[in-house]
C-alpha positions in Angstrom: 48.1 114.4 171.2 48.2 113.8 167.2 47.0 116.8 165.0 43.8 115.5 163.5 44.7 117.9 160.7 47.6 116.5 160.3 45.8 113.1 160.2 43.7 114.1 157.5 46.6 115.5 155.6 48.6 112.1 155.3 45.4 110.1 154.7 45.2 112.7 151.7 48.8 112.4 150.7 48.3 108.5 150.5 45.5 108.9 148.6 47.1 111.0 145.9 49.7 108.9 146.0 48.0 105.9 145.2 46.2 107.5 142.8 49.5 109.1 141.2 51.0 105.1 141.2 47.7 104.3 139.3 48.0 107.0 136.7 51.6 105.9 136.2 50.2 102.1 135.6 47.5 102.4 133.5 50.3 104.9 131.3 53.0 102.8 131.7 51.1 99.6 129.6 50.9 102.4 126.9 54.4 103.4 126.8 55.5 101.6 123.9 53.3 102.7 121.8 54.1 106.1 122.5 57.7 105.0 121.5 56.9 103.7 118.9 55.1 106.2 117.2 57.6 108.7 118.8 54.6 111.1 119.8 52.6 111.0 123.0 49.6 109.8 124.7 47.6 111.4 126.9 45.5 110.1 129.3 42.1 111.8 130.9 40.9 110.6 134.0 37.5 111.0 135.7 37.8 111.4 139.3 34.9 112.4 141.2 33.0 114.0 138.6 36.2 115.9 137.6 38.3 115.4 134.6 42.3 115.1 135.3 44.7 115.3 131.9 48.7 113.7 131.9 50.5 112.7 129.0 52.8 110.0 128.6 56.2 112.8 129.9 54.3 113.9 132.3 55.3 112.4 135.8 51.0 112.5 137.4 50.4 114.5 140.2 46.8 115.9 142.0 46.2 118.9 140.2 44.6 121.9 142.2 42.1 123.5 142.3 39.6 120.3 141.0 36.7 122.0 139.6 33.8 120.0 138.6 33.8 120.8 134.6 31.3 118.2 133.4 29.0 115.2 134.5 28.6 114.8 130.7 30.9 112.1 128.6 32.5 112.4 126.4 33.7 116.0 126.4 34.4 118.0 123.4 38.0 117.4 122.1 39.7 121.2 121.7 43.0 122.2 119.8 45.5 123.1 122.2 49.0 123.9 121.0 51.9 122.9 123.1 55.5 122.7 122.8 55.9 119.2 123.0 59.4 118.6 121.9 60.4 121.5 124.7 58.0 119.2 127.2 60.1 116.1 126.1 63.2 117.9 126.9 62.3 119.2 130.4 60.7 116.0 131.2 64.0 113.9 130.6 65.7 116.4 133.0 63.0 117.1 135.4 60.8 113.4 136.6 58.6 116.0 138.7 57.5 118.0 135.4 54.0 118.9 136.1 51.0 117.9 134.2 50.2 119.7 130.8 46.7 119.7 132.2 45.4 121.7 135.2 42.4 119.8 136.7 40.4 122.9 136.4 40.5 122.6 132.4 38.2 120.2 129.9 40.3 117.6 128.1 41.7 118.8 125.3 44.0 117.9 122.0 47.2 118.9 123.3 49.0 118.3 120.1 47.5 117.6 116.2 50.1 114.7 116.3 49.3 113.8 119.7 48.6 109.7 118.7 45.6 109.8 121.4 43.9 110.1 124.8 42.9 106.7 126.5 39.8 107.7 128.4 38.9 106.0 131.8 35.6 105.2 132.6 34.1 106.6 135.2 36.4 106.0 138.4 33.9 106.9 140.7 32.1 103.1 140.6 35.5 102.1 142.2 35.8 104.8 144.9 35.8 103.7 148.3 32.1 105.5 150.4 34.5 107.5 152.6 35.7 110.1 150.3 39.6 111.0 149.6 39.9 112.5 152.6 39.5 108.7 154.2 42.2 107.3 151.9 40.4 106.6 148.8 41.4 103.3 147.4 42.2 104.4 144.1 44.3 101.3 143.5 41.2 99.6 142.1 41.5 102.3 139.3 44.1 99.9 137.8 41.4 97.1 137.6 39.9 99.5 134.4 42.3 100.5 132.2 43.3 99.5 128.6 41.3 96.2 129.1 38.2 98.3 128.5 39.2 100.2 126.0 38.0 99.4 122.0 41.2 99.7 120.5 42.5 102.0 118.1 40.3 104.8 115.5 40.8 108.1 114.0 41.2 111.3 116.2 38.1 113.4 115.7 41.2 116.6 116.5 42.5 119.1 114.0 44.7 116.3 112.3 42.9 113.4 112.0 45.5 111.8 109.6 47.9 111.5 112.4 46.4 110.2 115.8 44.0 107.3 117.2 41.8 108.2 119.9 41.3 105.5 122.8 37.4 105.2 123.6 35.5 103.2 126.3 33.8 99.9 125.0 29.9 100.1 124.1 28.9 99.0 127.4 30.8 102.2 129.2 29.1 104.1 126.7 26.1 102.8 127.7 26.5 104.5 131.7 27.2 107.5 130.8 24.2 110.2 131.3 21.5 110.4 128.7 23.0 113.5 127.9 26.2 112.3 126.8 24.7 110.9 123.9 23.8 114.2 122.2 27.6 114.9 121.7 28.3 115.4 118.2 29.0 111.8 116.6 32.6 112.9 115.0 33.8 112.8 118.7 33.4 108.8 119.0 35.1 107.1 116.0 33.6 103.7 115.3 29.9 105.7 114.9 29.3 104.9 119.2 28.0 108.1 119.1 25.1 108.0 117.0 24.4 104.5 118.6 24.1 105.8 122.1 20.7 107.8 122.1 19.6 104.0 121.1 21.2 101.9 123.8 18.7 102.0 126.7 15.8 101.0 124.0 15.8 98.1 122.1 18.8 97.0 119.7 18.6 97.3 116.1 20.1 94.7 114.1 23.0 97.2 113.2 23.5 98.5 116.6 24.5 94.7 117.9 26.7 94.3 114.4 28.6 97.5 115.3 29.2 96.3 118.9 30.6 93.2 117.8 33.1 94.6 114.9 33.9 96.7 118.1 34.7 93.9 120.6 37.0 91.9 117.4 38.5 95.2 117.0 39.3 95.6 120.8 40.1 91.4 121.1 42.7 92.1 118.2 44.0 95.3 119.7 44.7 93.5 122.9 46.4 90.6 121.0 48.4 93.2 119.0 49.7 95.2 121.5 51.2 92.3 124.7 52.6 90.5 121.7 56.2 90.5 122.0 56.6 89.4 118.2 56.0 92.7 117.5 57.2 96.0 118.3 55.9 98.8 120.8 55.6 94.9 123.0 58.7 93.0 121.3 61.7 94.5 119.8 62.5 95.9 116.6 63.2 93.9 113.7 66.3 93.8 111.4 65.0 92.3 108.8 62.3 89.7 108.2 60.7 87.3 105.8 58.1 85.1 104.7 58.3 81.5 103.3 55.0 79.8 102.1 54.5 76.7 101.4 53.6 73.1 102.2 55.0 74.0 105.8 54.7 77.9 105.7 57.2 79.3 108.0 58.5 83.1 109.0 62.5 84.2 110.0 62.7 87.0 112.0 65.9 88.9 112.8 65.6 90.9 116.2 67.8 93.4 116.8 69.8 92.6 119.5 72.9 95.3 119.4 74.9 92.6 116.8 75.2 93.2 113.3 72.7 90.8 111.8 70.7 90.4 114.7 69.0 87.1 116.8 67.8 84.5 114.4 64.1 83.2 115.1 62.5 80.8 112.6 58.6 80.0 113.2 56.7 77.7 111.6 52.9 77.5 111.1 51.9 74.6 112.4 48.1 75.7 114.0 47.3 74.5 117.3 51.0 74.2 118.4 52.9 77.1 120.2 54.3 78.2 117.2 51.4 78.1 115.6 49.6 80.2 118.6 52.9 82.4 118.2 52.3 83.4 114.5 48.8 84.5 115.2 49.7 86.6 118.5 47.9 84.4 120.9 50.8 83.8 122.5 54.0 85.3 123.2 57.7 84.7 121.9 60.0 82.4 124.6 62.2 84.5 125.9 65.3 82.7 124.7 68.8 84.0 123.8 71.0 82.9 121.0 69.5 81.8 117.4 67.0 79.0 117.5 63.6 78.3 115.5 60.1 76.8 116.6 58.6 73.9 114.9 55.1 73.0 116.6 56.0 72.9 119.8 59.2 72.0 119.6 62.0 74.4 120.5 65.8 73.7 118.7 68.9 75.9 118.7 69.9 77.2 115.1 74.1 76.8 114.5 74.2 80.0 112.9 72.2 83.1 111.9 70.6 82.5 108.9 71.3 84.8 106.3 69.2 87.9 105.5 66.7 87.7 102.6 68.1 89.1 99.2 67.2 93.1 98.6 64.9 93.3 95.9 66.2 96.0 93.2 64.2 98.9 92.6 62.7 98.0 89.5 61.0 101.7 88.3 61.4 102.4 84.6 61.9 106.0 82.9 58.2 107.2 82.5 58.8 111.0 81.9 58.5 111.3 78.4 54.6 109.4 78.6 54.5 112.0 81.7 55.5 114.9 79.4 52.2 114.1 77.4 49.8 114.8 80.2 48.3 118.3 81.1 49.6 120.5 83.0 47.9 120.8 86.5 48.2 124.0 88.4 48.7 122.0 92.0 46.3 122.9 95.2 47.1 120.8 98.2 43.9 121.4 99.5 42.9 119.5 96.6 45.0 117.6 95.3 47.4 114.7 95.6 50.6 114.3 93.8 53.3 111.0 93.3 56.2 110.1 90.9 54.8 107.7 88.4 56.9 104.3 89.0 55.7 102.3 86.1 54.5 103.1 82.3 51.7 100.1 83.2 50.0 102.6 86.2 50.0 105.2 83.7 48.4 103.5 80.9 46.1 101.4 83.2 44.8 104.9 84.5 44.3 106.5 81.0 42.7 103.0 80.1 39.7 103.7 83.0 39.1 107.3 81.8 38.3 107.0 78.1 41.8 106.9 77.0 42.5 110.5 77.9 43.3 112.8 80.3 41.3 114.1 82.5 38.9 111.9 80.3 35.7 110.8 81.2 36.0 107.9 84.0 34.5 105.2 83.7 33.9 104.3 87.1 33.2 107.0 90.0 35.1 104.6 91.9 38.5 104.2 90.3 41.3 106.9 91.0 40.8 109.7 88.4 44.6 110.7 86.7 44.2 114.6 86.5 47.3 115.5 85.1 50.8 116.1 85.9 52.6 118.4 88.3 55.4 121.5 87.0 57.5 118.9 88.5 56.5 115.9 86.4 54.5 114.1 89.1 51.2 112.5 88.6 48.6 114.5 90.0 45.2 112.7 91.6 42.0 113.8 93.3 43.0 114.4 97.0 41.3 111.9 99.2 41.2 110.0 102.5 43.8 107.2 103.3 41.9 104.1 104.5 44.3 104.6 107.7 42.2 107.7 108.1 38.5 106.6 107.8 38.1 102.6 108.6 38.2 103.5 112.5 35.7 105.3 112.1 33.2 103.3 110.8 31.5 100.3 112.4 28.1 100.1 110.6 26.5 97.3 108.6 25.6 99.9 105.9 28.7 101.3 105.3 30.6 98.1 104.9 27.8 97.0 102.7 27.8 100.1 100.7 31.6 100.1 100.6 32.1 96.2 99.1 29.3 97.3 96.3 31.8 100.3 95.0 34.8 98.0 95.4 32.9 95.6 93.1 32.2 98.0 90.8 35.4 99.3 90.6 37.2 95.8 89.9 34.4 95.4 87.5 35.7 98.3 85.5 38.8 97.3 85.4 38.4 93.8 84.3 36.5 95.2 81.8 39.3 97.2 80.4 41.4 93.7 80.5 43.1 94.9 83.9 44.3 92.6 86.9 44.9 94.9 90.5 47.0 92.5 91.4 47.5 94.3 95.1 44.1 94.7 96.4 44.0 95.7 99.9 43.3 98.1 102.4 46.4 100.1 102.2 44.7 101.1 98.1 41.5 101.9 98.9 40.7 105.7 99.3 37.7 107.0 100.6 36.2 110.2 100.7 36.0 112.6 103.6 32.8 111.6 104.8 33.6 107.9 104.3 30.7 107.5 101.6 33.0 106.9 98.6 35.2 104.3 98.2 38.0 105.0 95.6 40.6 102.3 94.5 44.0 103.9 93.8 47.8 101.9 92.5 46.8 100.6 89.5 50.6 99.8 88.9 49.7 95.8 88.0 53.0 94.9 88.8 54.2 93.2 92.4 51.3 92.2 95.0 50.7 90.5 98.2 50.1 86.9 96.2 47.5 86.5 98.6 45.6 83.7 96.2 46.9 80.4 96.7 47.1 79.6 93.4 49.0 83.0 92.6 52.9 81.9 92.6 55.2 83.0 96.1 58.7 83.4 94.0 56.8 83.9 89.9 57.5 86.7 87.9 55.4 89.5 86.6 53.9 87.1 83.8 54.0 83.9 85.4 52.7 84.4 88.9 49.1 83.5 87.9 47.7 86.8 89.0 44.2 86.7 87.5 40.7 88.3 87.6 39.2 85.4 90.4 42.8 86.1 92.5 41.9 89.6 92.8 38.3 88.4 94.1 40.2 86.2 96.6 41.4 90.0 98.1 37.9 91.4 98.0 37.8 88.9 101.0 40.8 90.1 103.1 39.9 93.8 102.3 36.7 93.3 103.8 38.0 91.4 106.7 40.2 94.6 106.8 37.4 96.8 107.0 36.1 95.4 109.9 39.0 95.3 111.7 40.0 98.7 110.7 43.9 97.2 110.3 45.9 95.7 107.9 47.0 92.1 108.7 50.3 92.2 110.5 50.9 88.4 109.9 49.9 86.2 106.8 48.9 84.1 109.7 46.4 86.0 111.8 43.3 85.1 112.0 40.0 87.3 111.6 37.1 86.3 112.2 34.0 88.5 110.7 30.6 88.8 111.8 27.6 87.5 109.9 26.4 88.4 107.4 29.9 89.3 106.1 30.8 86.0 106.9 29.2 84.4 104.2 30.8 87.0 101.9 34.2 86.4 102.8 34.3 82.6 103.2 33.2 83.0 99.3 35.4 85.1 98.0 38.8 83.0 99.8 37.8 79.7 98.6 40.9 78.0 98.0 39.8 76.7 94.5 39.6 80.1 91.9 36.4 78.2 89.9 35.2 77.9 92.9 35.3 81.6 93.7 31.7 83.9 92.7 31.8 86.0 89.7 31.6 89.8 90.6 28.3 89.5 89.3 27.2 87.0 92.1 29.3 88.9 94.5 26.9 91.8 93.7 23.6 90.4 93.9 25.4 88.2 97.6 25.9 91.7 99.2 22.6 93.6 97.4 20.6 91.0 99.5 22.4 91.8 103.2 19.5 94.1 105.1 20.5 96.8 107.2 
């Protein structure tokens, strides 16, 4: 007669394995970004009521004893150091390395560099009545993984510089016990937090603008992350570059184990496969040898086309204008230093202050030049990288907030006769709490010649760089603070909510006299109710 125990115990064994194979799915779609940011993710799983950790080494097993920690969600994040590069070692040698994570213990930060957790909803609504002793069919876990997730935003952890932290959409928020929405705010980048107490009532205005900066954010993240154009999905480039014109076009060189690499030449043709291509909607042929896409036409190239030129460092001796600047005795707490590149930063800066140093700024929103180091770098305030803050924002009133400094900081320095030049996301500091926008690299020297009418291939004087071009990148930054990204492409396309809409589509029109003044800009975004 068959041991009913021993029944029950392979009807448990297939269920852990099944839900070991899911783990390994779910983690497996995530694997290349772990490469590519050569750090790890970690994933926490609900199961039951009980919260199961595995990072991206680990090889997932069914930890024991499974104590019920929480019904609340999200759980506080913790610091918990680990040895990670020791963990990366014993995993390569050992497949069977077992969880960082005991089921017993609360999710935590296993690293400050960790890059972030992607958090299943709750697996229960996909658990078969019988219970795991009945062979659970935690197969159907697959059916929720990254598809659910909103994309990349800061880690609330120790080191929020250096991780993202995977959270469910708004609508998972929305399950999750009334309680879960008293958990403090910080833990939810994007501000789902403070929106949650307010989901089962009735939608304010901002609440349904933050939920759909969130689903752009997660459409993009999706698009970003199956391309194949693009590494952790596609492999890693070479070299590559950009040719605009009448029949805009990019070259790509993939590397492929040769010396220069496989040739790909696309051209922007919208609507066609290569258009679809350039703006990640669809993915790269999977084609050997040299070739380039036209529309939707597909033609071998003869050769590998050669490798753009290297641009020569072009940084000029500023250390005896350097030498004139006070000393600063250097906190890193506080401050931020950087090796001045260009006599026209330094002057710009000391332009914006009163023509001194420290000086009197005039704007609260321009980058404040202290100083210089004992070692003859410039020496700033020490603030927030937009990298670090635009996650973590999702709110009508922040972005409307944020475009009314940026304003007032280009007014300042058009006032002062200065052209940014390279306005965009990657310049743009904030302050810890987000409430200060700060624009930094006031070098006035190469850009991203967004504005059509700003020359691809001019020089530093004849480019047409001008004070309606660096409106035209008011437009992009904003579509960049929604998006909480910078453009990977020239070609992507990104769509912003209303009323931000309205705001961009202004400041990109293709004709600069067309373009509002920052005075009209002003009084466009003062009238936006939140």
């Amino acid at each position: 007669m068959e041991d009913p125990a021993g029944h029950i115990t392979k009807k448990r064994d297939r269920t852990n394995e099944n839900f070991r194979r899911a783990v390994e799915n779910a983690m497996r779609r995530w694997d290349g970004i772990s490469h590519r940011y050569q750090t790890d993710v970690y994933v926490s799983v609900r199961r039951r009521g009980r919260y199961f950790e595995y990072t991206s080494l680990d090889s997932p097993s069914w930890p024991t004893p499974a104590v019920e920690i929480s019904k609340n969600y999200p759980l506080p994040i913790k610091k918990r150091p680990v040895d990670f590069m020791r963990r990366r070692r014993l995993a390569k040698r050992n497949k069977d390395a077992r969880p960082i994570v005991d089921g017993g213990d609360p999710p935590r930060l296993a690293r400050e560099t960790a890059l972030g957790s992607l958090i299943i909803p709750d697996c229960d609504q996909k658990r078969d009545q019988r219970g795991h002793e009945s062979g659970t069919q935690w197969d159907e876990f697959r059916a929720l993984g990254p598809k659910n997730m909103t994309g990349f935003g800061p880690m609330s952890g120790v080191d929020e510089a250096r991780g993202s932290h995977f959270v469910p959409s708004i609508a998972d928020v929305a399950k999750c016990p009334a309680s879960a929405s008293s958990a403090t705010p910080h833990h939810l980048p994007g501000g789902i937090a403070s929106r949650t107490a307010s989901m089962s009532n009735q939608a304010t205005p901002d609440d349904l603008f933050s939920k759909e900066v969130l689903r752009l954010r997660a459409e993009y993240e999706h698009r970003r992350v199956i391309t194949n154009l693009y590494p952790p999905g596609g492999r890693p480039h070479l070299e590559l570059d950009l040719q605009r014109g009448d029949k805009s076009y990019m070259t790509y060189w993939f590397d492929d184990g040769t010396k220069y690499g496989q040739c790909v030449r696309i051209f922007d043709v919208p609507g066609t496969l290569s258009g679809d291509i350039l703006r990640l909607y669809r993915k790269l042929p999977s084609i050997s040898g040299h070739f380039e896409i036209d529309g939707d036409n597909i033609r071998p190239l003869d050769r590998c086309l050669d490798h753009p030129e290297i641009i020569e460092d072009d940084s000029e001796d500023v250390s005896e204008l350097v030498s004139k600047l006070p000393l600063v005795c250097v906190n890193a707490a506080k401050h931020f230093v950087k090796k001045g590149k260009y006599r026209s930063e330094i002057e710009n800066l000391i332009r914006c202050q009163g023509g001194s140093v420290p000086g009197h700024p005039l704007s609260p929103h321009v980058i404040q030049l202290l100083g210089r180091s004992a070692d003859g770098q410039l020496v700033f305030e020490k603030l927030s990288s937009s990298a670090r803050t635009l996650g973590r924002f999702s709110s009508l009133a922040f972005y409307k907030s944020w475009i009314l400094q940026l304003i007032d900081a280009l007014d300042c320095l058009h006032s002062v006769g200065i052209v940014h030049r390279d306005l965009r996301a990657d310049n743009l500091l904030f302050s810890d709490d987000g409430e200060r926008l700060v624009v930094c690299d006031l070098e006035s020297r190469w850009g991203k010649r967004s504005a059509p009418e700003v020359a691809f291939q001019g020089g530093l004087e004849d480019s047409g760089w001008t004070p309606k071009s660096d409106i035209y990148d008011i437009g992009n930054c904003v579509k960049s603070m929604v998006y909480a990204n910078g453009p990977i492409t020239h070609f992507i396309e990104w769509p912003v909510p209303p009323p931000l809409e309205a705001i961009v589509e202004a400041c990109i029109c293709p004709r600069p006299e067309e373009r509002p003044t920052l005075a009209d800009l002003r009084i466009m975004v003062g009238e936006i109710q939140t």
